[in-house]
VOMI-398521 format. One record per residue (C-alpha): chain; residue number from 0; x, y, z. Coordinates in nm, 4 decimals. Layout:
<recs>
  chain    n         X         Y         Z
      A  NUM         X         Y         Z
...
</recs>
This chain:
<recs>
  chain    n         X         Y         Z
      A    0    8.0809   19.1745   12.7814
      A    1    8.0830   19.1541   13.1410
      A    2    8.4052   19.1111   13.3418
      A    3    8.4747   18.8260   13.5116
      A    4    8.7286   18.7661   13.8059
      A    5    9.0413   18.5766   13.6846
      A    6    9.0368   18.3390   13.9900
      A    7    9.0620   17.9015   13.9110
      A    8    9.0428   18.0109   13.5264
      A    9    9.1169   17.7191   13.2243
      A   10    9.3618   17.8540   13.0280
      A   11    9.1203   17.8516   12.7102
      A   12    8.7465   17.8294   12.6874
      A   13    8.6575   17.6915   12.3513
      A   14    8.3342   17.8183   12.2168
      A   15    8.0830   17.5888   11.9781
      A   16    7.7613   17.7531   11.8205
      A   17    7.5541   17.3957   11.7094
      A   18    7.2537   17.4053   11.4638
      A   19    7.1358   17.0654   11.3290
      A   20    7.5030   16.9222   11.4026
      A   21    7.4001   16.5792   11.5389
      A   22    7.6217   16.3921   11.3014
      A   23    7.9236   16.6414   11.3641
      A   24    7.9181   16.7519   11.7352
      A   25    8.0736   16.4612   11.8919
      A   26    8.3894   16.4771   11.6633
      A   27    8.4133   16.8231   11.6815
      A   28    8.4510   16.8357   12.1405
      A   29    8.6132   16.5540   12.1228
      A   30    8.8963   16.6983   11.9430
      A   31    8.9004   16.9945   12.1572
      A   32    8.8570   16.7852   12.4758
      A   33    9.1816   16.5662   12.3506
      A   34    9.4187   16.8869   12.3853
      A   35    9.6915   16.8241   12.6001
      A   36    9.8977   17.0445   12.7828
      A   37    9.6474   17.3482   12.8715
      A   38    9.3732   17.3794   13.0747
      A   39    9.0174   17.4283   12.8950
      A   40    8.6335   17.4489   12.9031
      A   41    8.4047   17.3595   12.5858
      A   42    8.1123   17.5339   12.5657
      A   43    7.8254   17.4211   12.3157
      A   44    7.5383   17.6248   12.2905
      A   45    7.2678   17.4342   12.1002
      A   46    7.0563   17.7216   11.8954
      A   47    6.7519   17.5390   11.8776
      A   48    6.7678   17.2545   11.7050
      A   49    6.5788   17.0630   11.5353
      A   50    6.7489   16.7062   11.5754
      A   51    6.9336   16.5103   11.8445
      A   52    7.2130   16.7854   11.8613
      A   53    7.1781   16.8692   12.1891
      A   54    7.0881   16.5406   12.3136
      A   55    7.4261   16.4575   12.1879
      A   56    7.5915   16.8039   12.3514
      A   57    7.4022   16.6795   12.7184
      A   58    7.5866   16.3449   12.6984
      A   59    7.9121   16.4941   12.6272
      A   60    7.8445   16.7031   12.9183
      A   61    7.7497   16.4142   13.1734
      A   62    8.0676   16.2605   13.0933
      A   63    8.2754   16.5639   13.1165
      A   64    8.2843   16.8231   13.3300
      A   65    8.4900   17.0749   13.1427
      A   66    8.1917   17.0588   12.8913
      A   67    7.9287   17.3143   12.9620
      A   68    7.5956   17.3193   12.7623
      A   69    7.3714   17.6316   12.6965
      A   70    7.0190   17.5175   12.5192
      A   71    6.8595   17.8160   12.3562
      A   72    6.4854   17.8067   12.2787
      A   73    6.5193   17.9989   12.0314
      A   74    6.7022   18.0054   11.6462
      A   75    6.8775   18.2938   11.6609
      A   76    7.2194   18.2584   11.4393
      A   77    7.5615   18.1951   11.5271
      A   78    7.6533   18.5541   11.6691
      A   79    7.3732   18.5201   11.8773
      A   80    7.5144   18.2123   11.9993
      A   81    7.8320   18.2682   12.0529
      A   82    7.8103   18.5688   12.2318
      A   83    7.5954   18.3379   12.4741
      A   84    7.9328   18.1750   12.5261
      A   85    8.1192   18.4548   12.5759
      A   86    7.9027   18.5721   12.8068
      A   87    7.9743   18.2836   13.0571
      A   88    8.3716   18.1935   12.9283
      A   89    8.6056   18.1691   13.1889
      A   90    8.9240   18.1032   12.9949
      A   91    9.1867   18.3641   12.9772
      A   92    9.1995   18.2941   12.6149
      A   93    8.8523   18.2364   12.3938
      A   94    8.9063   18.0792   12.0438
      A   95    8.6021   17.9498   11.8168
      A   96    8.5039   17.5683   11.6662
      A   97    8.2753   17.4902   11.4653
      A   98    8.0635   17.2173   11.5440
      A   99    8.1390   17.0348   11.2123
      A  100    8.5007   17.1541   11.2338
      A  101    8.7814   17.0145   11.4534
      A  102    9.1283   17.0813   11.5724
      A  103    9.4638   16.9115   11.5363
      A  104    9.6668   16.7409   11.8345
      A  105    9.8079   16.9875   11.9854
      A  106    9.6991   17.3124   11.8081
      A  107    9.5936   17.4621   12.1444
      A  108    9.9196   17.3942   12.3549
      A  109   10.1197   17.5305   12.0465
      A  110    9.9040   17.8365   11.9616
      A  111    9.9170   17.9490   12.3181
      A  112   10.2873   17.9244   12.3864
      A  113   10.3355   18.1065   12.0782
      A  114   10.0313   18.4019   12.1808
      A  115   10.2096   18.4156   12.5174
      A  116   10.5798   18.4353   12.3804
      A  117   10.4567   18.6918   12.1356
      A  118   10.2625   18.9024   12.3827
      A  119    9.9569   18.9705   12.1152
      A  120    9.5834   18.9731   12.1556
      A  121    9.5076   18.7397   11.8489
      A  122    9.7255   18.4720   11.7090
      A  123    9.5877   18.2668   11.4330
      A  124    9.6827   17.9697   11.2681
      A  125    9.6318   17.8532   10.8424
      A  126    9.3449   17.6207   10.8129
      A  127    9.3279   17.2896   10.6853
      A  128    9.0664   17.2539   10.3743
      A  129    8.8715   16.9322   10.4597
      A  130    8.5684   16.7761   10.3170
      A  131    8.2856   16.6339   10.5016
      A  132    8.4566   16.3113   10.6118
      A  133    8.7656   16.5628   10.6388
      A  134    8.9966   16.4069   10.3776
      A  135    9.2545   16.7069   10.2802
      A  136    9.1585   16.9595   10.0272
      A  137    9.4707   17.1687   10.0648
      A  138    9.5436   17.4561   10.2917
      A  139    9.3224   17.7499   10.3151
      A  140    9.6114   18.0338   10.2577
      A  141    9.8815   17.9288   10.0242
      A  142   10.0520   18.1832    9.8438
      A  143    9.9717   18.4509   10.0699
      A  144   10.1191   18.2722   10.3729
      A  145   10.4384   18.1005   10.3500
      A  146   10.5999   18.2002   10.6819
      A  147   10.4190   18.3286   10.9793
      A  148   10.3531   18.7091   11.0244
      A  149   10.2128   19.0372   11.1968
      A  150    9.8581   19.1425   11.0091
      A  151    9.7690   19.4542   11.0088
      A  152    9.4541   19.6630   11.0276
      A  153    9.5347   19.7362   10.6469
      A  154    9.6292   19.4165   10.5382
      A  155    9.2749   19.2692   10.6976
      A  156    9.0614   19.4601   10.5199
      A  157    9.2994   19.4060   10.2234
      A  158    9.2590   19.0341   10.2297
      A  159    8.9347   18.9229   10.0604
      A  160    8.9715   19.1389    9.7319
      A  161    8.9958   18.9641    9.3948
      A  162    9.2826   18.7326    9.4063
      A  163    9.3328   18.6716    9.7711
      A  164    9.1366   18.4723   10.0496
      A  165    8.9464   18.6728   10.3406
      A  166    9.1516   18.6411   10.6865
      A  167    8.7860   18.6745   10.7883
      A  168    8.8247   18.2926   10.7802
      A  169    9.0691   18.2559   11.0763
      A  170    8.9618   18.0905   11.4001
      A  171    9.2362   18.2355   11.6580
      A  172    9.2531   18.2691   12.0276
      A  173    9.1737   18.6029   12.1322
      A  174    9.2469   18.7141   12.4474
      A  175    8.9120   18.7568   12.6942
      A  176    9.0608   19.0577   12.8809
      A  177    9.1306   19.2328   12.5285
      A  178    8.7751   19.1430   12.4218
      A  179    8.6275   19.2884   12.8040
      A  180    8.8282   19.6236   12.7612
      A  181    8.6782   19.7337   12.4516
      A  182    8.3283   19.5433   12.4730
      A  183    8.3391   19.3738   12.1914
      A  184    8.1232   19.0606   12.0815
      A  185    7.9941   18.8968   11.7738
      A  186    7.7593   19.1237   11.6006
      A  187    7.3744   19.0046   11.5964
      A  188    7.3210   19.2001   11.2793
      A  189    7.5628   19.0380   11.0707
      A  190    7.5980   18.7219   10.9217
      A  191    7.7914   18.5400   10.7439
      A  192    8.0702   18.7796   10.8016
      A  193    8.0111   18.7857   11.1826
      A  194    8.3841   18.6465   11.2249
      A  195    8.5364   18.9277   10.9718
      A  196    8.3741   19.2383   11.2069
      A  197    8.4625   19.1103   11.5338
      A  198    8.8412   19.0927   11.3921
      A  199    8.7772   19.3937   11.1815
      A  200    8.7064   19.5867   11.5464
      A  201    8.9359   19.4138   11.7782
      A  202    9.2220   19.5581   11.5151
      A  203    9.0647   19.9117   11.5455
      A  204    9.0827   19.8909   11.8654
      A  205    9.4331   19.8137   11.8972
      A  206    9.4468   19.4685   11.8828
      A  207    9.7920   19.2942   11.7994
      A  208    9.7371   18.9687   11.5384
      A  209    9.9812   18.7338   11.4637
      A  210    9.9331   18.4466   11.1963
      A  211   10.1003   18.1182   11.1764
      A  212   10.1856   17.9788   10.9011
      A  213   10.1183   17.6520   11.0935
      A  214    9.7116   17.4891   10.9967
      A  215    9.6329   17.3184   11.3334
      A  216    9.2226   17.4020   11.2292
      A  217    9.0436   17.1474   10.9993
      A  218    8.7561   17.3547   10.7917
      A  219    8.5054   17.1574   10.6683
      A  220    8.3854   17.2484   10.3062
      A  221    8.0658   17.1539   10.2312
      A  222    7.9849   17.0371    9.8572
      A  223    7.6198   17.1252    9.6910
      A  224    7.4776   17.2185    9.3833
      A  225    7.5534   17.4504    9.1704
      A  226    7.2304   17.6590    9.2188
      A  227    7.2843   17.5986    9.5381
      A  228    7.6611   17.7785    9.5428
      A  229    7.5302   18.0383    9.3606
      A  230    7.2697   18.1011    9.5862
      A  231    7.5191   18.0834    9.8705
      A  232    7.7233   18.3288    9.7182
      A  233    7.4588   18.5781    9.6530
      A  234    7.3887   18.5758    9.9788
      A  235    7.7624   18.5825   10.1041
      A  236    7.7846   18.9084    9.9375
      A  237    7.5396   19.0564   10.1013
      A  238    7.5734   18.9945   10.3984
      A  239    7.9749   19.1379   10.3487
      A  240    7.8080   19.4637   10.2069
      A  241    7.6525   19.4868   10.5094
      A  242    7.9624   19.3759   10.6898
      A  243    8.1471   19.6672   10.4973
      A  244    7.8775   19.9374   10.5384
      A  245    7.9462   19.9077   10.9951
      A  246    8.2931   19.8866   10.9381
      A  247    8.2561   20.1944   10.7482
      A  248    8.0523   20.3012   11.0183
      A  249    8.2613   20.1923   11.3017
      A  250    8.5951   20.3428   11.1369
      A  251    8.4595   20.6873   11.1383
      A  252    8.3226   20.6452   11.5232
      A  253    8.6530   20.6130   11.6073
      A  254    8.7631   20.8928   11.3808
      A  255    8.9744   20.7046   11.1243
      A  256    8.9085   20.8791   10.8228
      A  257    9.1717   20.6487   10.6506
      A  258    9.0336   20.3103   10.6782
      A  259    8.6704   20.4678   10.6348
      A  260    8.7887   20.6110   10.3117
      A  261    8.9365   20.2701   10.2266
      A  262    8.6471   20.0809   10.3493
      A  263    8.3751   20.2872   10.1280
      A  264    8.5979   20.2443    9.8415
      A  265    8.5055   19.8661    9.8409
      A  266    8.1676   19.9121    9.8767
      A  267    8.0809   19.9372    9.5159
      A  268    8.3057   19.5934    9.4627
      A  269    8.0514   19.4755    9.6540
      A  270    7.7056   19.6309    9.5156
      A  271    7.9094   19.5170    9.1617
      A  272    7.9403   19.1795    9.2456
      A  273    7.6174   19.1519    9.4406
      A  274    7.4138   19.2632    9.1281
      A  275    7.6282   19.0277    8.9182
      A  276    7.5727   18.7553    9.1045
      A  277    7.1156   18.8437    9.1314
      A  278    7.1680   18.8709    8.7356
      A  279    7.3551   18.5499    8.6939
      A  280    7.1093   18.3536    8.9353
      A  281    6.7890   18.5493    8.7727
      A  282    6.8912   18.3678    8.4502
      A  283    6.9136   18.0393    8.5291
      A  284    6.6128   18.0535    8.7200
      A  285    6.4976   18.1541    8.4129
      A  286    6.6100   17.8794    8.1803
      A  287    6.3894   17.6095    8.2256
      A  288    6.1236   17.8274    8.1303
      A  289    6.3090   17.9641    7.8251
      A  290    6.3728   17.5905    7.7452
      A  291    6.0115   17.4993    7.7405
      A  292    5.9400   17.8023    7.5097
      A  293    6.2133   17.6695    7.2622
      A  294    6.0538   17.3430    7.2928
      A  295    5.6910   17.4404    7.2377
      A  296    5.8072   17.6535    6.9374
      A  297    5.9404   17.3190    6.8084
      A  298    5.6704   17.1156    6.8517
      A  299    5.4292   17.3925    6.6731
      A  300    5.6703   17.4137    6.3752
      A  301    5.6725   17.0013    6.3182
      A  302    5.3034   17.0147    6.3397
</recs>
């Protein structure tokens, strides 16, 4: 990342990757454009799409000037696009939305007095489960966050094992300078788990992370099939391996043998669960091909 001079900056520059998000996109700026008490800039960088999304993203930009819109002409993911916000953000503070996510009154005002009382790089708030039409699902970290508190490099990369929900989830303000000193960005080569690196690295680097217990962040989950889950999750998994396998990487670059040694100790979860997951999927591909066997057999054995 480039540096840029801190001179007529918004407080916050709030960065949307959009893909296909015409039905979402509206409600999503709008609920960071209805933040009070900060300064901010949205910016929406439409990666290609293929419907009226950023048709949608110009018109919120005609009728708001703290909207800025970046068309890429190009699919190239959500790292990709993001970092083509970065690239451009003015804000001292950057935080992520997703464009079929939105925010709670307020969540910006309160989550930067509390980053600027606290003096950290990265405060985070719980999330708010949602569905699609964002009815309430629960909160995304119960048991494991009743009060607010520090996270550490360790407990990061100990979040996400059996029993426990990734922080890799969390959609915090980060502050730009932090991100500028070290050079950090969104990595192109991973996805799915683009979010868990970048936080993975800012806390290698030093990075300070507080977590509120506070959900000011609605998260939309999306329902589908069950093939369609598994699917999801198969490739979920893989894309953490791969996720897991630069952190390794990255930890012993910066000569912490530690967390490396930690970090290749969950690779075989991984490989484990990955292969798990290809079996379990293999078979039910399977099935309805196994059922019309069974059902041949039967017919030949009445006749």
């Amino acid at each position: 990342m480039r540096k840029k001079a801190l001179v007529n900056c918004p407080d916050i520059s709030v960065i949307v990757p959009a893909y296909n998000a015409e039905g979402t996109l509206r409600r999503a700026v709008h609920s960071a454009l209805s933040q009070t008490g900060i300064t901010l800039e949205v910016i929406v960088i439409d990666d290609c799409s293929r419907d009226n999304t950023l048709g949608i993203a110009r018109s919120l930009e005609a009728a708001d000037s703290r909207v800025v819109v970046i068309a890429r002409n190009v699919t190239s993911g959500v790292s990709r696009a993001r970092n083509d916000g970065l690239e451009i953000a003015r804000g001292h503070w950057v935080t992520p939305l997703d464009a079929d996510d939105s925010y709670v009154s307020g969540r910006l005002a309160a989550m930067l007095a509390e980053a600027e009382r606290r003096d950290v790089d990265i405060l985070a708030d719980n999330l708010n489960r949602c569905d699609i039409d964002h009815r309430p699902l629960g909160l995304m970290f119960e048991e494991e966050l009743s009060v607010g508190r520090e996270i550490s490099l360790q407990d990061y990369i100990d979040s996400g094992t059996p029993g426990s929900v990734s922080l890799g989830y969390i959609k915090p303000l980060i502050r730009r300078a932090f991100l500028e000193a070290h050079d950090l960005s969104y990595s192109d080569k991973v996805h799915c788990a683009e979010d868990w690196y970048l936080y993975f690295s800012c806390l290698l680097n030093g990075a300070n992370l507080f977590l509120l217990a506070d959900a000011y962040y609605n998260y939309t989950i999306h329902p589908g099939s069950h093939s369609r889950q598994r699917a999801r999750m198969v490739e979920n998994a893989s894309h953490r391996l791969l996720a897991h396998k630069k952190a390794l990487g990255l930890a012993l670059e910066h000569g912490n043998s530690e967390i490396a040694a930690q970090m290749k100790k969950r690779l075989p979860y991984y490989r484990r669960f990955l292969m798990k997951q290809r079996a379990k999927k293999m078979l039910l591909d399977l099935s309805p091909i196994a059922s019309f066997v069974d059902w041949r057999k039967t017919r030949q054995h009445s006749n």
